[in-house]
N, C-alpha and C positions, 0 to 999 in steps of 0.2 A: 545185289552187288556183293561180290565173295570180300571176307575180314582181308583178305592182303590189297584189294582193288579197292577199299572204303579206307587200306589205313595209306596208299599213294595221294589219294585225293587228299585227306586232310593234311599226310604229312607236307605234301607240296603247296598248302596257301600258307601250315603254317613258317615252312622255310622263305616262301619268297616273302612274308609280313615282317620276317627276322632281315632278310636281304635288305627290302626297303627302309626298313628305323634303322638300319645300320647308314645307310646313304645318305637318310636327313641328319643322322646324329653327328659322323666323324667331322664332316667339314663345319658343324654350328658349335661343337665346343673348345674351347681352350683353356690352357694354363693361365690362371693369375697371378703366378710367381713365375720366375725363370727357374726355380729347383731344380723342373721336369721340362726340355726342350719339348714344344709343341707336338712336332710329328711323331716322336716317343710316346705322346697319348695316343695319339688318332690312331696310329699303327696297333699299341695294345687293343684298341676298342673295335679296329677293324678284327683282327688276330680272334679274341676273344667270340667275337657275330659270325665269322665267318667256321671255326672250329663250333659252335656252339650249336650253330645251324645243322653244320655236319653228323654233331651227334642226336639232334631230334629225327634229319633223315634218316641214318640207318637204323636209326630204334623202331621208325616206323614203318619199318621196309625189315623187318626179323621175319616176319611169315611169307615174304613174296618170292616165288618163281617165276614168276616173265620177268623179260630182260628188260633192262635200263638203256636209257642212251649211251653213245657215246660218239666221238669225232675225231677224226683226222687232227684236228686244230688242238687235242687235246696230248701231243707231243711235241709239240711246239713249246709249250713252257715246262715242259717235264721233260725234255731234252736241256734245256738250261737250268734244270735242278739236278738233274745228274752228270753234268759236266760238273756245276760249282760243287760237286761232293767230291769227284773226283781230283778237283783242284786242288783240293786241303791238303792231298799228299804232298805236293810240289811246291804251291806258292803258299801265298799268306791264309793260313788255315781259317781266322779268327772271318776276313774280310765274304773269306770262300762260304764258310756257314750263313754268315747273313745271308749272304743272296740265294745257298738253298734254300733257306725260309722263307725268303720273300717269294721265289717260282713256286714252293710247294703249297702259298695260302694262295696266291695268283692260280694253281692249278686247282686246287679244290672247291674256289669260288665259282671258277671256268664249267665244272663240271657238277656242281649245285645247281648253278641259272641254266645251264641245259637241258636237269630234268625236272625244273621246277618251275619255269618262267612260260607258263601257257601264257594265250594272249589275253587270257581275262586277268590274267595276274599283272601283265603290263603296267598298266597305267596305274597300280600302287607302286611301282617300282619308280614310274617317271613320277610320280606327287612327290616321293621321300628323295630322289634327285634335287628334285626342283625348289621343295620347302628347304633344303640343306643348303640350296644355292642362297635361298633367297636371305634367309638365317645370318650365314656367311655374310653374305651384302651388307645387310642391316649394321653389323659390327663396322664394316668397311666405311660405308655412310658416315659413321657417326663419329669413324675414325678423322676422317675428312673434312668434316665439315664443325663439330664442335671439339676436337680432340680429345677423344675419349680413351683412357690409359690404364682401361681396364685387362687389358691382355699387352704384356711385354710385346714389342716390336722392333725390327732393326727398322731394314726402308720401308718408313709410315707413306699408304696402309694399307695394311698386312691382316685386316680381320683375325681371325684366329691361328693364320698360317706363318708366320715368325717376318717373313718378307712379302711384299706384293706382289712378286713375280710367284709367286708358289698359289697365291689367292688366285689370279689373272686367268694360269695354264689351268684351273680347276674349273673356272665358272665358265670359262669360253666353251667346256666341252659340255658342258649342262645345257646349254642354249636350246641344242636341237629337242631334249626332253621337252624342255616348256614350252617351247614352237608346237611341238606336236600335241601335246595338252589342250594350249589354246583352240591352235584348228581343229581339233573334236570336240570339243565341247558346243555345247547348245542352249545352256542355263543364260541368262542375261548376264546372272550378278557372277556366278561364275567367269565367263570370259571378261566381268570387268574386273576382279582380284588377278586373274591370272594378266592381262595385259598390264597392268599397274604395277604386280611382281617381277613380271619380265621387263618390263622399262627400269626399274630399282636395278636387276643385275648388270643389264647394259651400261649404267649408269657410274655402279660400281666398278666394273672392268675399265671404264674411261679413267676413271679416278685413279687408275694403276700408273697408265701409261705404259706399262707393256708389251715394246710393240711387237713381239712375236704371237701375243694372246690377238692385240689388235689387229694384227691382218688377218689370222684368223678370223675373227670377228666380222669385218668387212666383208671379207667370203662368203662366209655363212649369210649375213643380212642382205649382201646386195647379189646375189650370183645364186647361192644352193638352193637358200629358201625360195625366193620366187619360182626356180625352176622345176624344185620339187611339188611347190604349192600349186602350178599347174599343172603338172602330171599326173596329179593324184589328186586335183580337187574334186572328183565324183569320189574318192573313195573318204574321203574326210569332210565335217560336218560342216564346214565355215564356205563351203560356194552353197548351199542351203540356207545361211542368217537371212534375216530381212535386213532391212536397210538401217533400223533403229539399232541392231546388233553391230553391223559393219560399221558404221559412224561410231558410234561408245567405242567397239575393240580400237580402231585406228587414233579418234581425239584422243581418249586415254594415254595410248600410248606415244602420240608426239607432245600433248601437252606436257607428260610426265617425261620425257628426255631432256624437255626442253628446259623446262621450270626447276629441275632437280640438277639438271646439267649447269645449271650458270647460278650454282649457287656458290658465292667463293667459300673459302675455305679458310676456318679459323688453325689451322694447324701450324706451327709457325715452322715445323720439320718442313713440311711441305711447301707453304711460301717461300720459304728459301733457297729452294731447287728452283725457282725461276723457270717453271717450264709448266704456266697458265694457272690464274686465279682458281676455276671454276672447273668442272669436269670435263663439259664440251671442250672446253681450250686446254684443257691439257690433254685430251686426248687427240687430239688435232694434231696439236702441235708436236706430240712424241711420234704418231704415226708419220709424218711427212719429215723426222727430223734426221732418217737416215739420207735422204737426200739432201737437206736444208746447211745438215752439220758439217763443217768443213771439219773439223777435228776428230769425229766418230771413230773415221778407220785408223787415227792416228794413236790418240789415246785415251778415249772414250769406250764405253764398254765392249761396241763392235774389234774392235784392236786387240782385247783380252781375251777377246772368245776367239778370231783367227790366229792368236797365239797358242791357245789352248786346241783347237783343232788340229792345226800345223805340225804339234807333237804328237800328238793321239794318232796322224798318218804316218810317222813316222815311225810309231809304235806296231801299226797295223804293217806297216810292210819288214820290218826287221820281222814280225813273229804271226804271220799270216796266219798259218796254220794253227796251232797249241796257244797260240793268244798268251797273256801274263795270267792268266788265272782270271776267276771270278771274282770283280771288286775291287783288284789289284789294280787297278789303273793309277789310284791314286799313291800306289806304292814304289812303281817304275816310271810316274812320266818325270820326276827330276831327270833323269836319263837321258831323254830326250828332248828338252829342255835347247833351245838356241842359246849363242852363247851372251850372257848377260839376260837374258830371259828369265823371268821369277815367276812359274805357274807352280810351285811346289806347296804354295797357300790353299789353293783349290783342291775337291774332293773330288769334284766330278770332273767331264771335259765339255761338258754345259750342250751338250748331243748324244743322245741319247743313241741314236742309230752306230754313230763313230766308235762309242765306248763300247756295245756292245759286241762291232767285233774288233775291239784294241783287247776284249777282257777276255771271249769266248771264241777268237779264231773260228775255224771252220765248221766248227758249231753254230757259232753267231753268224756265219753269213747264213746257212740253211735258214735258220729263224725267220732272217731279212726275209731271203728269195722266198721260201713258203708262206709268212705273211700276205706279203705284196703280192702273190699269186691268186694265194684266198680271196685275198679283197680283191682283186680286179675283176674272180671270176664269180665271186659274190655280187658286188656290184651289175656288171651285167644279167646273173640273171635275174636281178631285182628288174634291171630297166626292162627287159623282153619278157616280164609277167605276161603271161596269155590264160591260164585256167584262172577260174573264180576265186581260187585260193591262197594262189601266189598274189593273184592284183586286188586280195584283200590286205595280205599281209606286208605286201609292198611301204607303204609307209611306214610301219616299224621297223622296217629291214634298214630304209632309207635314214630315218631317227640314227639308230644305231652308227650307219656309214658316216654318217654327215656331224657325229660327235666323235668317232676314231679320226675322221679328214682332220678337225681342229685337233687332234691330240699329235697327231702326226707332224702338224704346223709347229708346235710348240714347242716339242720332242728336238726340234733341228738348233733350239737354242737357249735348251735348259736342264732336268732331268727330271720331268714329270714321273718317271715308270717306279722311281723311285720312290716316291710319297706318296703317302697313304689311298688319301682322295682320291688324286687323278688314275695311280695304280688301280684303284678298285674301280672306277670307270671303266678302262679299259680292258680288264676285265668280262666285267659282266654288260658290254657291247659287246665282244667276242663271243658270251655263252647267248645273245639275244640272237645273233646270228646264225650259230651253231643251233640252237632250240626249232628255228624257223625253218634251218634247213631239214630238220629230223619232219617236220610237222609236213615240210611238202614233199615229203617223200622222195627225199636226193638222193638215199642211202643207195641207189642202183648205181650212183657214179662213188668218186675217190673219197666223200667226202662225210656222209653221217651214216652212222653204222649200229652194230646192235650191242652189247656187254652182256653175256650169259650172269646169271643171277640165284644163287640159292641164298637160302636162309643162314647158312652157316658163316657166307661171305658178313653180311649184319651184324652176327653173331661178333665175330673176331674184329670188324672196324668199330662197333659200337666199344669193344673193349679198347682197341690204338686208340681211338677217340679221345676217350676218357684219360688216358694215359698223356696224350699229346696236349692238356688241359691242365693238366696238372704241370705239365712240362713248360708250357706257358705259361704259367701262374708264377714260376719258379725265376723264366728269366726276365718277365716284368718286372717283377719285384726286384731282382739282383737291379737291372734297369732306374729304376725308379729310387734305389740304395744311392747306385752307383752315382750318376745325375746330379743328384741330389748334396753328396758328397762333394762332389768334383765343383760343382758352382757355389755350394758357401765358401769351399775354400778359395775360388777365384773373387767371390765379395769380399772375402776376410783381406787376401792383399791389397786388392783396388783399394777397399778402406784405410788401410793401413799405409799405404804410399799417397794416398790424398789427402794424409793430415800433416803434408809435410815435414815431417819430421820420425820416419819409421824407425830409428834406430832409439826412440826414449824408451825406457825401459816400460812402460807404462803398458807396454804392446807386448811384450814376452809373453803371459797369457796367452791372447789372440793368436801369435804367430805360434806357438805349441799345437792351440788347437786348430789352425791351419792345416799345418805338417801332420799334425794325426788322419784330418780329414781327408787329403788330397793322398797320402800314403793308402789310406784305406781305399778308397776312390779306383786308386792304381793297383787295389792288388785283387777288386772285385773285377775288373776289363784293363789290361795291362795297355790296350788298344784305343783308348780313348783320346784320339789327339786334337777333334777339337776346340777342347778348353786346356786340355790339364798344363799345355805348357805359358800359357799364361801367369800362372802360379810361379813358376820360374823366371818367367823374364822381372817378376817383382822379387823375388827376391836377390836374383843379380843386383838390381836397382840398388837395395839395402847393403852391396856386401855382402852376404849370404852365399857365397861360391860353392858352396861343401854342399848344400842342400837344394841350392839351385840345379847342378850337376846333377841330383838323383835322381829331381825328375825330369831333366834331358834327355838321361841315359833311359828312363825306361820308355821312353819315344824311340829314343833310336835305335833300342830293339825292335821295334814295330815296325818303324819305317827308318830304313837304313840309307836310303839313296837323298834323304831333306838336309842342303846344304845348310838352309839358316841353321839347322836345330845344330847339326854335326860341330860348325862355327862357334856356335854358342858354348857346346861343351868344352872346344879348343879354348875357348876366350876364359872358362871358368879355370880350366887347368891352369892357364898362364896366372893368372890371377893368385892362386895355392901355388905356384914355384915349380910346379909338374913337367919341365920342359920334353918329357919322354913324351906326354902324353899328348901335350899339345903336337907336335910334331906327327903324331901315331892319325890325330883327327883335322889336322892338313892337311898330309896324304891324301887320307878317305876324302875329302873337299874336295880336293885339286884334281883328283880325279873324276868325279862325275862334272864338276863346274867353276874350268880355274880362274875364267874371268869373271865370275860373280861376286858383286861387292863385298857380303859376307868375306867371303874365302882371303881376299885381296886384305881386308881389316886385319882378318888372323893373322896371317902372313906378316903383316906390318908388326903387330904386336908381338908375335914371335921373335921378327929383328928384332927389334928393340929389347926384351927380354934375354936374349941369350946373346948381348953385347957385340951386335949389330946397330946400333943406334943412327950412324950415317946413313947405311944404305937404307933405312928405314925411313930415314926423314927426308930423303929425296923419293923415297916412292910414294911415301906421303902426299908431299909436294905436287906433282906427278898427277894421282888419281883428284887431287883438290883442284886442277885446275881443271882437268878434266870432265868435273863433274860428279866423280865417280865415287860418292863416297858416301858410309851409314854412321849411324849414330856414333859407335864404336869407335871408327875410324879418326871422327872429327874429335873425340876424348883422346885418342891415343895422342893427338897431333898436338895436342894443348899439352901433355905428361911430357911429350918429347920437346918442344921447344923449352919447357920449364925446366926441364934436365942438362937441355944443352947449350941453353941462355940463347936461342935462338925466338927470339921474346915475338916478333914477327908471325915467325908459326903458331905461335902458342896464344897468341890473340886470335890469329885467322881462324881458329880451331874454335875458339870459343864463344865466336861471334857466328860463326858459320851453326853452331849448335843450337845460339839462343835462338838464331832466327829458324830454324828449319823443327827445331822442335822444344816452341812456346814450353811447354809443360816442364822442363828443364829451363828455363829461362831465371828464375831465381835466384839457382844457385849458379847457373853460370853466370849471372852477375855480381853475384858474391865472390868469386872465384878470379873474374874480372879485378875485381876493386882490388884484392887482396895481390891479382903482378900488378900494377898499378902502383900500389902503396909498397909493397916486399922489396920486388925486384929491381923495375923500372922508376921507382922513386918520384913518381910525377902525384902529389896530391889530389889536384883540381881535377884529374881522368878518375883517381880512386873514388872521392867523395861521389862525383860524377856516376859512379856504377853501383856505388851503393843507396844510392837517391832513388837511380833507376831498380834496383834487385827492390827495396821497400815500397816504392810506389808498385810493383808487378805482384807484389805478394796480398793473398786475399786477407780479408779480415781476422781468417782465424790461424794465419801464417804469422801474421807482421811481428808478434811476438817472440817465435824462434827465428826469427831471422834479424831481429833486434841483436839479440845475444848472440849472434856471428857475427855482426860488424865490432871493428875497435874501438874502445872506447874513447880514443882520441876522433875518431870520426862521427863515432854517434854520437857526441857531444854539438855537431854542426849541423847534426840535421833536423 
C-alpha cells in the first residue's frame, strides 16, 4: 500500500471516530449555569470537531495525488454561504456572517462524511448518534419524572437543549439510526440494550409532547419502518433471529414503553400544563390535540405560528427574488406584521422551508427545488436497487432518507437547521448519501463526481485550517465573554427589582456593576437582542430613563423596524421632557405599526405630555374599553385621571394593572389607598387597599411597604 493510500485509510477512520464522538457528545452536554445559552456550547463543540477533523484530514492527505470526492449536493449549502456573504453588503451584516458560518461548517461537515464515511465506518457513526440520543433522554427522563434541575430550562423537559421542542426535533431524527442498529445486530445482549435504549428515547419524545416531532414519530414507527423492514429484511440481520431473540427484542421493547410510559411525573412545571400525568398520556393527548383543541387555531400555539407564516409569505412575495438578506428575517418581519399582530418577539418564522426563502430569495428556492429533486431521485434509486451493491447498501441509504423524512416534518414547524444537533444531522444524512452515491458508481449521471487533488492543495488548507481555529477560538471566547456578561447583568436587575424596593441606595453598587456589565456585553455584539433589552425594561421599572434609553437605542440600531423597543425609547424620552424626541420615535412607530398597542400608549402619553391631556384621556378611554391596552397605557390612565381629577379613570387604570399584572399589584395598591385617602377622601376604601397591598406583599416586602403606608393608617392595621 503506497504512504498517501495507507495515510487515506487511517486518515478516514480517524475522521469519521472524530465525526462520531462529536454526535454522542453535542446533544449529551449542557450548561449548568445560564451564563452560557446551551446551543452557544453545542455549536462551539460542534464548530470545534468539525474544523478539527478538517485539519487531521488534510494533514493526512499532504502526500496524495488521486482525487477525492465530490458532489453536486455540495453547492447546495455553499450557494447559501456565498449568498449570506454577499448579503453583508446590503442587509444586516452581523446576522449575514452568522449564517455564512453556519453553511460553511454544514459544508465542510457535508464534504468530510463524503470522503470518509465508508460503510464499515457506519455503524460508529450510528452508535455515537444513538448513545447522544439516548444520553439526551436520560436527562429528559429524569427531568420528567424526579425533576431534576441540573441544566436550566424554559418548557420543562428540555434535557440539555433549553426547550423541549428543540430536544423533540433532535431525537425523532435519531430514531432511524437505532432502528437500524437494532435490525443488524445479532448479539442477544446487544439487541437487548439497544431495544431498552430505543424504547427510553421513544419514551422521552412522548414526554415532550411535541407534536410536529410526534407525527413524525408515528410515521416513522407505524408506516416507514415496517415498510422498510420488509423490503430489506434479507439484507438485515433481524428476519435471521431465532425466536428467543425476536420475543426479548419485541417484550423489551413494549414492556419498556409501557412501564416507563405511565410513570407520572413529579415535575410540578409539568403537572400544571394539564396535558397527561404520565408520558403515554401526554403524548397522546398532545398528538390528537390539534384536532381535540377548539382553541388551537385561535390562540394557542398553532395561531402564533399561522401568524408568523402569514408574514414570512408576505415577505416572500414583496422580495421574491433578492429575499431580505441572510438571517434577516428577524429584522423586517415587524414589516410585515398584520395590523395589531405582535411577531416581532420571535427570531425565527418557526419554518424553516418559508424562511429560507423570505431570507435567501431565488437562491433559496434553487436550494428547495434541488433538495427535493435529490431526494426523490435518491430515494427511488434506493427503491429499484437491482446489483448486489446497491441492494447491500440500500438500508443505509434508507436510514439516512427515513431521518431527513423526520427532519423535514419538523422543519414545517420550528427551526431545527438552525441548531447545533439537528443541523449536524442533517448534515451528515446528506454526506451518507452523497458517500453512497460515489461508492455505486453514480458519478456517470448529474450527481457524484471526482475533485483533482495534489499535495499542495493540503499543503495551504492544512494552513486556512489552522487559521480558521484560531479564528474560532477567538469568537467562542468573545461568545462566551459576551453571554456571560449580558445574563449577570439580567440576574443583577431581576434581583434587584424582586427585592421590592430598587431604588434603596443599598443597590447602587450592584446597579454600577450591572451597567458596566451589560455596557460591556453590548460593545463585544452590539446585536445581541435576546437578553440585553431586559436589562432596560428593569431599569424603566426603577426610573432609570437616561440608562434605560442606552440600552434601547443600541437594539434599535440593530433592529430598527421592533415597535415595542422603538415605543419604549419614545416612552423613556417623554419621561426626561424630550418631546422632540418622543415625537421623532412615534413617527418611526406609526409607521411600520400604527395600530399596535405599544404605539397607541406612546401616542397617549405624548398627549398628555405636550398639553393634550383631553384628547388623551378620551383615547384612553377609548382603547380601555376596547381592550386594547399595555402596561404603560393602564399607568398613563391612572397619571391622567389623577391630574385631571377624573378619579373614575385613574382607579380603572389601576385596577385594570393590578389585576392584569400581579407583580405590580403592591404598589398599585399602595397607590390605591393613597386616592383613596388624598383625593377622594373615603377612609374605609383606603385602609381597605392598604390591608390589601400588605396582605399581597411577600415576607421580605412587608417591611417597605410598612414605611409607605400613613401612619394614621398603619396604626389600624
Amino acid at each position: 500500500m503506497s504512504p498517501a493510500l495507507r495515510d487515506d485509510v487511517a486518515g478516514g477512520r480517524w475522521v469519521a471516530g472524530i465525526l462520531s464522538f462529536m454526535m454522542l457528545v453535542v446533544p449529551a452536554i449542557g450548561v449548568p449555569d445560564e451564563l452560557l445559552l446551551q446551543d452557544t456550547l453545542k455549536s462551539m463543540v460542534a464548530s470545534f470537531a468539525v474544523l478539527g477533523a478538517a485539519l487531521l484530514f488534510f494533514w493526512l492527505q499532504r502526500r496524495r495525488i488521486e482525487a477525492l470526492r465530490w458532489h453536486v449536493l455540495m453547492w447546495l449549502p455553499l450557494s447559501l454561504m456565498f449568498y449570506a456573504l454577499g448579503s453583508m453588503a446590503w442587509s444586516h451584516a452581523y446576522l449575514g456572517g452568522v449564517e455564512a458560518i453556519r453553511w460553511f461548517i454544514f459544508s465542510l461537515l457535508l464534504w468530510l462524511g463524503m470522503n470518509t464515511l465508508t460503510r464499515e465506518r457506519l455503524p460508529g457513526l450510528a452508535w455515537g448518534i444513538h448513545v447522544g440520543a439516548m444520553l439526551a433522554s436520560v436527562w429528559t427522563a429524569l427531568q420528567f419524572w424526579i425533576d431534576f434541575r441540573y441544566f436550566p430550562q424554559g418548557p420543562n423537559p428540555a434535557s440539555t437543549f433549553v426547550n423541549r421542542n428543540f430536544f423533540a426535533e433532535y431525537v425523532v431524527c435519531t430514531l432511524p439510526f437505532s432502528v437500524w442498529l437494532l435490525a443488524q445486530s445479532r448479539n442477544a445482549k446487544l439487541i437487548a440494550f439497544l431495544a431498552l435504549s430505543l424504547s427510553l428515547n421513544v419514551v422521552a419524545l412522548l414526554m415532550t409532547g411535541t407534536r410536529s416531532a410526534l407525527a413524525a414519530m408515528w410515521l416513522l414507527l407505524f408506516v416507514v419502518f415496517p415498510l422498510l423492514g420488509f423490503a430489506y429484511r434479507r439484507q438485515l440481520a433481524f428476519s435471521s433471529w431465532d425466536m428467543p431473540r425476536r420475543v426479548a427484542a419485541a417484550g423489551i421493547m413494549l414492556i419498556a414503553v409501557i412501564g416507563l410510559g405511565l410513570i407520572p411525573t413529579d415535575n410540578p412545571k409539568i403537572a400544571a400544563e394539564l396535558r397527561g400525568e404520565n408520558a403515554l398520556e401526554r403524548g397522546i393527548l398532545r398528538s390528537f390535540s390539534v384536532l381535540t383543541d377548539r382553541d388551537e387555531f385561535s390562540t394557542g400555539s398553532l395561531s402564533i405560528r399561522l401568524t408568523l407564516w402569514k408574514a414570512t409569505g408576505r415577505m416572500i412575495g414583496d422580495r421574491p427574488l433578492s429575499g431580505v438578506g441572510a438571517g434577516a428575517w428577524e429584522v423586517y418581519a415587524p414589516l410585515y406584521q398584520t395590523a395589531g399582530s405582535q411577531i416581532e418577539t420571535d427570531y425565527y418564522a418557526h419554518n424553516e422551508i418559508l424562511q429560507l426563502l423570505a431570507e435567501y430569495g431565488l437562491i433559496g428556492w434553487g436550494f428547495v427545488l434541488c433538495l427535493a429533486a435529490y431526494l426523490a431521485s435518491a430515494a427511488w434509486a434506493t427503491l429499484k436497487s437491482s446489483t448486489t451493491e446497491s441492494i447491500a447498501q440500500a438500508p443505509l441509504r434508507a436510514m439516512a432518507l427515513s431521518s431527513l423524512l423526520a427532519l423535514l416534518i419538523v422543519s414545517n414547524a420550528g427551526f431545527p437547521w438552525r441548531l447545533a444537533s439537528t443541523g449536524l444531522i442533517f448534515a451528515i444524512c446528506l454526506s451518507i448519501l452523497a458517500a453512497s452515491d460515489t461508492r455505486l458508481s453514480l458519478r456517470k449521471r448529474w450527481t457524484a463526481t471526482e475533485l483533482r487533488w495534489t499535495p499542495q492543495r493540503s499543503h495551504a488548507l492544512v494552513l486556512s485550517t489552522s487559521l480558521l481555529i484560531v479564528l474560532a477560538t477567538h469568537i467562542s471566547w468573545q461568545a462566551v465573554q459576551c453571554e456571560r456578561k449580558i445574563v449577570r447583568a439580567v440576574q443583577l436587575a431581576l434581583a434587584i427589582s424582586q427585592s421590592g424596593d430598587p431604588n434603596n441606595p443599598g443597590w447602587d453598587r450592584s446597579k454600577l456593576e450591572m451597567m458596566d456589565l451589560i455596557q460591556e456585553g453590548i460593545a463585544i455584539n452590539p446585536h445581541y437582542r435576546k437578553l440585553t433589552p431586559m436589562v432596560a425594561d428593569e431599569l424603566a421599572h426603577w426610573g432609570d430613563w437616561k440608562n434605560a434609553i442606552l440600552v434601547w437605542e443600541s437594539m434599535v440600531a440593530s433592529r430598527p423596524y421592533v415597535v415595542a423597543i422603538l415605543s419604549n425609547v419614545g416612552r423613556g424620552y417623554a419621561q426626561l421632557g424630550d418631546a422632540g424626541k418622543v415625537r421623532e420615535y412615534l413617527v418611526r412607530a406609526r409607521r411600520i405599526q400604527p395600530a399596535a398597542i405599544p404605539v397607541r400608549s406612546l401616542e397617549v402619553l405624548f398627549l398628555s405630555r405636550t398639553g393634550r391631556g383631553e384628547l388623551a384621556a378620551r383615547l384612553v378611554k377609548q382603547y380601555l374599553a376596547e381592550g386594547s391596552y399595555d402596561y404603560d397605557m393602564v399607568n398613563t390612565s391612572w397619571l391622567l385621571g389623577l391630574r385631571s381629577g377624573d378619579y373614575d379613570l385613574a382607579i380603572r387604570g389601576l385596577e385594570l394593572r393590578n389585576e392584569k399584572w400581579p407583580a405590580r399589584k403592591v404598589d398599585g395598591l399602595l397607590k390605591l389607598g393613597n386616592l383613596y385617602a388624598n383625593q377622594i377622601k373615603d377612609d374605609s376604601k383606603a385602609l381597605a387597599s392598604y390591608q390589601a397591598a400588605l396582605a399581597a406583599a411577600s415576607p421580605d416586602m412587608k417591611v417597605a411597604v410598612r414605611q409607605q403606608i400613613p401612619p394614621a393608617f398603619l396604626a389600624r392595621l
